[in-house]
Structures are given as C-alpha cells and as structure tokens.
N, C-alpha and C positions, 0 to 999 in steps of 0.2 A: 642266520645271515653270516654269521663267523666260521661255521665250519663249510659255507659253500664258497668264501676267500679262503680256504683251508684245501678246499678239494678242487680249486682252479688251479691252483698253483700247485698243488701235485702233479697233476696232469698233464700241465705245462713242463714239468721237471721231465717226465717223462715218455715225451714228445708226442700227446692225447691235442687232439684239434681243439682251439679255443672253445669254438663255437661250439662243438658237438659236445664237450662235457659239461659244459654251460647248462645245454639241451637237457643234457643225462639226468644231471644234478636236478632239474628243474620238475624232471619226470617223478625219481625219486620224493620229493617234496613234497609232489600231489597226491602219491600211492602213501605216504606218511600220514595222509591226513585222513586214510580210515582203508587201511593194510595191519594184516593179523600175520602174526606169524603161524608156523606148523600148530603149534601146541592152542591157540587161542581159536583156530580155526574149526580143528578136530573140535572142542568143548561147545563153538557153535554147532557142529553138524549136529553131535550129538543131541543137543537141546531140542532143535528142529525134526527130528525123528521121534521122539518124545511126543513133542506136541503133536507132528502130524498121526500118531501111534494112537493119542488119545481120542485127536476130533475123530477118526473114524472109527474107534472102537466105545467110547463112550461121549461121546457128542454134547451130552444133554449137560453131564459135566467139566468138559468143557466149557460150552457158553456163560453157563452160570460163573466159573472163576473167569472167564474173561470180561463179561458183562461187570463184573463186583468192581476189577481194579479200571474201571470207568464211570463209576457209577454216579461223577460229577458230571460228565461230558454226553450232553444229550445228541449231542451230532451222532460221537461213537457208538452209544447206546441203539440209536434207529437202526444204524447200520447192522451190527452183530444181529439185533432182534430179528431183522429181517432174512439175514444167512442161516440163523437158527430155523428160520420156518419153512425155507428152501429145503434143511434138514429132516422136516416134518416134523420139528419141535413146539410145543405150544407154550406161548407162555402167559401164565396167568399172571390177573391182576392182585396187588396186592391183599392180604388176607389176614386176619389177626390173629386167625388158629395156626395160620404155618407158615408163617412168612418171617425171614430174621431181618438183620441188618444191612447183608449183602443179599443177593441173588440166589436162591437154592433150589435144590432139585428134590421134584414130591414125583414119585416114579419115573416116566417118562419125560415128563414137564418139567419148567421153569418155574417156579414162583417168584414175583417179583419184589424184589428190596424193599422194606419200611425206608430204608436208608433213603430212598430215591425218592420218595416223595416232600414235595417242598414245604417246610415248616414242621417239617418230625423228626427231632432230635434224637441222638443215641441213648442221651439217658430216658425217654419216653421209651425207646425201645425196647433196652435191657428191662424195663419194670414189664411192657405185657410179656416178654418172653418170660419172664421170672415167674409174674403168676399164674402163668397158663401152665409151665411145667408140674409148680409145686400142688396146686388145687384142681387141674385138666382146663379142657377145650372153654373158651366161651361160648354160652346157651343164645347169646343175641346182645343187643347193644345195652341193654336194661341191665342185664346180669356183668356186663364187661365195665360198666360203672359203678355199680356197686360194688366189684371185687378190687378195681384196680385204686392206685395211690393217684388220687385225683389234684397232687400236686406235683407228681412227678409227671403225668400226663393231662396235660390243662385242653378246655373247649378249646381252641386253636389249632392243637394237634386230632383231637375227635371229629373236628368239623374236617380237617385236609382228609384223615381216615373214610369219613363217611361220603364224600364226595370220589372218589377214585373206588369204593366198594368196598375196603376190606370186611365190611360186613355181611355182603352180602350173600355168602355162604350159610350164616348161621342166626339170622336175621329174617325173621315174616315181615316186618312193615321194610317198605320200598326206600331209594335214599331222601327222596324229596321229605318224607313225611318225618325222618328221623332228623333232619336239618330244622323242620321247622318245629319242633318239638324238644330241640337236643337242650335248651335253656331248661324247660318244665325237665325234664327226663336226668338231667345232671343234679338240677336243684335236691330234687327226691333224693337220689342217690347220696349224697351230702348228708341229711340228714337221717336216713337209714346210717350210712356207718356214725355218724355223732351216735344216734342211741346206742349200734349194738357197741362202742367203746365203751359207753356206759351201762349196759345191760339191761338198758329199757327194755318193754315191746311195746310193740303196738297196737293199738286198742285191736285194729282189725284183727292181727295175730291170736286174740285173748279166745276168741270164739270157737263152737267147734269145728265150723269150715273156715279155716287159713285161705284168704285171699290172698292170690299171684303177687306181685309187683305190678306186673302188665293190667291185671283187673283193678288193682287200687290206681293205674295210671289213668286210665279210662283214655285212651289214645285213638283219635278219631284218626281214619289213614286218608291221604290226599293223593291226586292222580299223580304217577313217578314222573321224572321228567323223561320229555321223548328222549331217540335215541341222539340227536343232534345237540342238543344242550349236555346231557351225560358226556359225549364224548368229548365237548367243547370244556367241559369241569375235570376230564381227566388229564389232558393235555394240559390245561393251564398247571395241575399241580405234580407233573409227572414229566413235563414235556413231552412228551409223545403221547400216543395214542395206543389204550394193550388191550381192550375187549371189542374195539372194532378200527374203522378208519372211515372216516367219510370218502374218501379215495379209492377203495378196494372195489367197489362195484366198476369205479374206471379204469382200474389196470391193464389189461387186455388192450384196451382200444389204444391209452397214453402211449401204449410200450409201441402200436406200429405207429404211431404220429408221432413220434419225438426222434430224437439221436441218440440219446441216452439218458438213465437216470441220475440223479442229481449225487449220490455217493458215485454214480464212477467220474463224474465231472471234477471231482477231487482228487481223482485218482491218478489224472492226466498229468504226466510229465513236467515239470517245471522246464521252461522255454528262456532262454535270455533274450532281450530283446536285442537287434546284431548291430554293433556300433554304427555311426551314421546313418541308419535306416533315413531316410527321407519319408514325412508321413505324406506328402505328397501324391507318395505310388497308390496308395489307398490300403485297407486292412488286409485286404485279400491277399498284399504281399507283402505280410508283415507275419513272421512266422513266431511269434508270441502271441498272436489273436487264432481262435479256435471258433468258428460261426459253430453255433448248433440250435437243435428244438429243445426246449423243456415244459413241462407240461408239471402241474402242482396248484397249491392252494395259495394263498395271499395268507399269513398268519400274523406278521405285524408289518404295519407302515409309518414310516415317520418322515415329516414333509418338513423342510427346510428353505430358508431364502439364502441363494447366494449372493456376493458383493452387489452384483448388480441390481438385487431386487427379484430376482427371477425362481419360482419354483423349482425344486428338486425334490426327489423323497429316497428314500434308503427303503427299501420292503425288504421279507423274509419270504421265501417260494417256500414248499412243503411238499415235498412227494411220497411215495409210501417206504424212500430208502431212505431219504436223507432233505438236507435243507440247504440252502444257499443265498446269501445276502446279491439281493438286485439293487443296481444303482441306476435310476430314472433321471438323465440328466435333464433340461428343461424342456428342449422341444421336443422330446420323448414325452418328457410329463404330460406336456400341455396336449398333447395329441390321442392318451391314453390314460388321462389320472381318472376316469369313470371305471376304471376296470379294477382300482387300489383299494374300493369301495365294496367293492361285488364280493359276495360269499359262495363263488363259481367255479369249477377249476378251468383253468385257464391254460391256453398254447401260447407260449410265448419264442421269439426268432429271435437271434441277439448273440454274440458273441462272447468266450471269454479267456479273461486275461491270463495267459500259461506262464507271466513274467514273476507271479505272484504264488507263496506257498500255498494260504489258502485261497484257492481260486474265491473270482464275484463273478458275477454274470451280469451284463450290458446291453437291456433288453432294444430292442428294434423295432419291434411289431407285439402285439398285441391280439389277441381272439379270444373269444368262449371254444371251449374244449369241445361243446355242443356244437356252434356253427362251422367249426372247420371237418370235426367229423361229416357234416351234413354237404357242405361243397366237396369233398373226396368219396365218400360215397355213393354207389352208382345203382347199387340192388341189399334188399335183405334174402336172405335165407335162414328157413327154419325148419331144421331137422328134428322130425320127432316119430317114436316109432308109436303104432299104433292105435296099442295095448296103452298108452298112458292119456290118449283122448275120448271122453263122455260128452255127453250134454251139456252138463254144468261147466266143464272147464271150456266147449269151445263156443257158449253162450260169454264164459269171462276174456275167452281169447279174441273174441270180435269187439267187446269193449274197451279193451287195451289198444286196439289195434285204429281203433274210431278216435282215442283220445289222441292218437300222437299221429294226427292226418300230415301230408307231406304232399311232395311230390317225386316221394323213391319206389320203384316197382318191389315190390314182394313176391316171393313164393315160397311153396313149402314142399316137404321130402319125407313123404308118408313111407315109413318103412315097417314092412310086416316081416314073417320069416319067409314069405315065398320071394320078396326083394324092394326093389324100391319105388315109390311111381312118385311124378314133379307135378305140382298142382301149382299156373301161375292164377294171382290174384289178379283181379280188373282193377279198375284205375279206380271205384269208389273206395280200393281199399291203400292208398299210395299213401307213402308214411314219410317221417320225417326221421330218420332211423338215429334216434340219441341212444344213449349210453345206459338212458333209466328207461326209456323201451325196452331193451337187450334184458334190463336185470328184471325188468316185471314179467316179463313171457318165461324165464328161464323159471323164475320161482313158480310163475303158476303151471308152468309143466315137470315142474322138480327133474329139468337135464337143462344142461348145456345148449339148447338147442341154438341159439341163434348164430347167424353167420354175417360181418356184411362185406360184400366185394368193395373190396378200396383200391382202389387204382386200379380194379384188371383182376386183385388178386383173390381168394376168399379169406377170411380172416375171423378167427372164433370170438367174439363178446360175450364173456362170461359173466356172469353174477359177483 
C-alpha cells in the first residue's frame, strides 16, 4: 500500500495519467502474487522436463513416488491409481513379503503401502520389514506370528493386514478363515516364542515325526468371503478399492450416460459467482453452476434436521476415479431418500458449484444406473466369431438371455473368416439390456462381444 502512494506520485511528477498508472500499479500487484522471475522460472521448466522425462520413461516409478507423497489423501490416491492403469500399470494390493511403508515398485507393478492401510503404524512396519529381511520371506500367516514381535505388531494391525490380503500371497487358508482363527492362531504363537525364549520343546517336537505348526493347529477352513464383502473390507481399511471394484463391470456404459467422471469434476475451473447476480434469472444463468450427469456408488450418508425440522443428508458418490460429497437438500431428499439406501450404482442430474475449491455436487434427479441404461436403449448387439461358439456355451447363452427378459430387440454378428452374417432374434428372446447382462455374455464368450445402440449410436459394454 506505501509504495503504490510511492508510485502514484511519481507518476504524477512525471506527467503519467492518474488513472492509467493507478491501472498499471494494480496490474503489477496481481502478476506479484504468483510471477517468477527469469532464474525461478527456468528452475520450474527444468523440474517439469524431469518429471514429464520420467512419467514417460519410467512410469511405474513414477506413480509409486507420487502415490507415497499422498498416501494420506484418498481422494489423490484414486485418482493417480487410476492414471497409473490407463498407463497399464497394475497395482497390487498390499503384501507382507514386498510391500514397505510407502508405495513401491516390484517389476512392472505397484505394490501398495503398509503405510496406507488404516490402523498400521510405522513402527509395525519397520518390525516385518526388519524380519523378513534379516530371516527371509514369510511361509504364511502361522509362520509370520511366530517370527514376528507380537508387541510391536498387535491383533489389531494383523486383523487390518488380513482383511485387505497382505497374506494372500503366501497363505493357503482364505481370509475369512484366518480372521476367525487369528485369536487361537496368535495365542499359539505366544506361547511357542515364551518356550523357545526358554528353551523348552514341545512334547509334540520330542518324537520322531516333528508335527508342523499348521498340524498341531488343526485349522478347520471356512467358505472365504465373496467377492462383494472382500471388497467392501478393503475399502473400509484402505479407502479405495485395489483387487477389484464393484464399478468396473459398469464403466463403459457410466462413461456414455454421464458428463464426466467425478476426478475431472474437480478439475473444473473455479468460477466466481458475478456481483449482483439476481437468483431470480435461474441457474442456467448463473455462470458459477455447471449442470452435469454423474454416475457412482452411495458409500456413506449422513441425514440431518435442519432449523426447520426438515430432512437433509450430506452422501459421498464413488466412481472408479474419484469421490465427491452430494448435498440432498430436503425436497430433493424427501423425493429421493430411498435411493441413500440402495447398494446400486446410481445416475444422478444436478449441478455443481464452480464458486468453491473443492467442488460438491447438488443432486436434482435421481435413477438406477440399470433403468436409465434400459429407457436409452433401443437394441443389443452381439458380436462374436464363430470359432468360440459350441453346444454347451450356446445352451449357457439362451439361459443368460431368458434371465434378463425385456422388451429390447437383440441380434447377433456371427463372424467366420469368409465374413460376417446378422442373425436377428424374435421377440421370445427381447431383453432388458443391463450392465450385468453385458458382463455375463462377455465372460461366458471370453470377448468383448456386447454392443448396445443408445441413442442411434452403437456403444461397447465391456466386462
């Protein structure tokens, strides 16, 4: 403020337009408040050559150091995860034979951070790294409690480990069976290192067949849990999801029904909203509101009274790139709170706010992901060549095709090498063309085959 009455009155001296250096000054001010000079600019370029040098020459490590210095922030975490695999990067889930405290790279791959999973502290970490170096790989989860310091790594951390997998690498019993065992299977462990501190053995030991651990355990196995609860235990302690996605069989279809995914929703511009707007005109001409689709899971909800008494909820959406907080104000709620409920992915209409860093979203409408696919849908198509149809799979592909009765026409695109011929179906065989249709015909013809015209257009639904 002092030296722009400093450079008025220079100016002034030297007969420079009030007004215009006023301007000048004011220009100056704003380019101050994030302007580099020659030398600090060059040192940026440089940096960004580097990194772009690296992500395209070695990729893999890249993500992993970029993934590590986020490893709090699960928003950032989806994101990268999901640019890495656009890369053809895979990344595993965490593992107790290779996995450190940040992110690291095992060939080609990711391995995912101890660090990152919720309730496993650094110094749990340094102790299995420590042991696995000094004595090798762990044999399974019997052999990883009996070696390691079962007070620098307490049940609390073994249970968050066995529920996200790290064992399942080196491990024959499933995770269910080792969760409901881990109490008997720790206890053991315990007392195994009490004697060998002491130099006991064990009666079983004294004989001349040495019984296992695993044989003195006598460990009856229990069915693993499916793949919907597995996923639902990794996410809780991992925040995302890394061996699968409940989501991924709908991608394809999400990506043509929506506007965009939910990481580029963040990506959007910050808008001010323009003095005196009148809300009057309505949103549409209100250039801080951005209408769009999004398409995701419901992953938490919380439902609130406001002053008035009237419901609201705060939800969390989930897509396969990222997340974003919805805010359900009441007549929204009360017109659509059965859907806060539902374990479905869902199309949601609604606009959001560009006034704000991190964007919310301000839902409007409400659907099953399933019924709006099934009102824009006009035809299926299923492309398959030949050579990959027998008896037995087109005895499985009339059963598939009988469970998900409709009223959408079907046809198929027998293709051999001499070309192609179009077989349409009759109406007993008219379907309801969802997203788990798409993914059960594509598995049981192991391709791609499905297609469904949405609006006019053809459109692939992949597995």
């Amino acid at each position: 403020a002092a030296h722009k009455e400093i450079f008025r009155k220079g100016a002034k001296e030297r007969g420079f337009d009030e007004e215009k250096s006023i301007a000048l000054f004011d220009l100056m001010e704003k380019f101050a408040e994030y302007g580099f000079n020659k030398s600090h600019a060059v040192a940026y370029s440089v940096v960004a050559y580097q990194t772009a040098f690296l992500k395209r020459y070695y990729p893999a490590q890249f993500f992993a150091a970029l993934l590590g210095t986020e490893i709090n922030n699960k928003e950032k975490i989806t994101a990268y995860i999901q640019e890495a695999k656009e890369f053809d990067i895979e990344i595993l889930a965490p593992d107790v034979n290779e996995s450190l405290w940040l992110f690291n790279v095992i060939g080609q791959t990711i391995r995912f951070g101890l660090g990152a999973v919720k309730g496993v502290g650094e110094s749990a970490v340094e102790e299995i790294v420590k042991e696995r170096t000094e004595n090798g790989p762990f044999k399974g989860f019997v052999d990883f409690c009996e070696r390691i310091n079962l007070k620098a790594v307490n049940k609390r951390v073994m249970e968050a480990l066995i529920k996200v997998g790290a064992f399942d690498s080196c491990e024959k019993y499933n995770r269910k069976t080792l969760l409901e065992n881990m109490e008997f299977i720790v206890s053991f462990a315990e007392k195994k290192q009490e004697e060998k501190l002491m130099g006991q053995t064990s009666l079983f030991d004294m004989g001349e067949v040495v019984q296992s651990s695993e044989e003195q355990l006598n460990i009856s196995e229990s069915a693993e849990f499916d793949e919907k609860q597995k996923l639902s235990l990794e996410a809780e302690l991992l925040g995302i999801y890394v061996s699968g996605h409940p989501l991924l069989r709908f991608k394809d279809i999400m990506g043509k029904l929506t506007s965009m995914n939910l990481a580029q929703i963040q990506e959007l511009p910050t808008v001010a909203k323009p003095e005196g707007f009148n809300p009057r005109m309505g949103d549409e001409h209100d250039p801080s509101k951005r209408s769009v689709v999004i398409a995701g899971m419901i992953t938490e909800s919380k439902i609130i009274l406001t002053k008035k008494g009237d419901k609201m909820a705060f939800v969390t959406l989930e897509d396969l790139h990222g997340k974003i907080e919805c805010l359900f104000f009441p007549k929204v709620f009360a017109e659509f709170q059965q859907f806060l409920s539902m374990d479905e992915p869902l199309i949601m209409n609604g606009y959001v706010n560009l006034s704000e860093d991190v964007k919310k979203f301000f839902p409007t409408k409400i659907s099953l992901l399933k019924d709006e696919s099934d009102e824009r849908v006009t035809s299926v198509r299923v492309s398959v060549p030949v050579n990959h149809l027998n008896a037995y799979s087109m005895t499985q592909l009339k059963q598939v095709l009988l469970s998900y009765r409709g009223s959408i026409p079907i046809h198929f695109i027998f293709e051999t090498p001499e070309g192609r011929a179009r077989l349409p179906l009759d109406d007993n065989f008219l379907v309801s063309p969802s997203p788990q249709m798409a993914a059960k015909i594509n598995e049981l013809l192991n391709t791609n085959s499905v297609s469904f015209i949405i609006d006019g257009k053809v459109e692939e639904v992949r597995q």
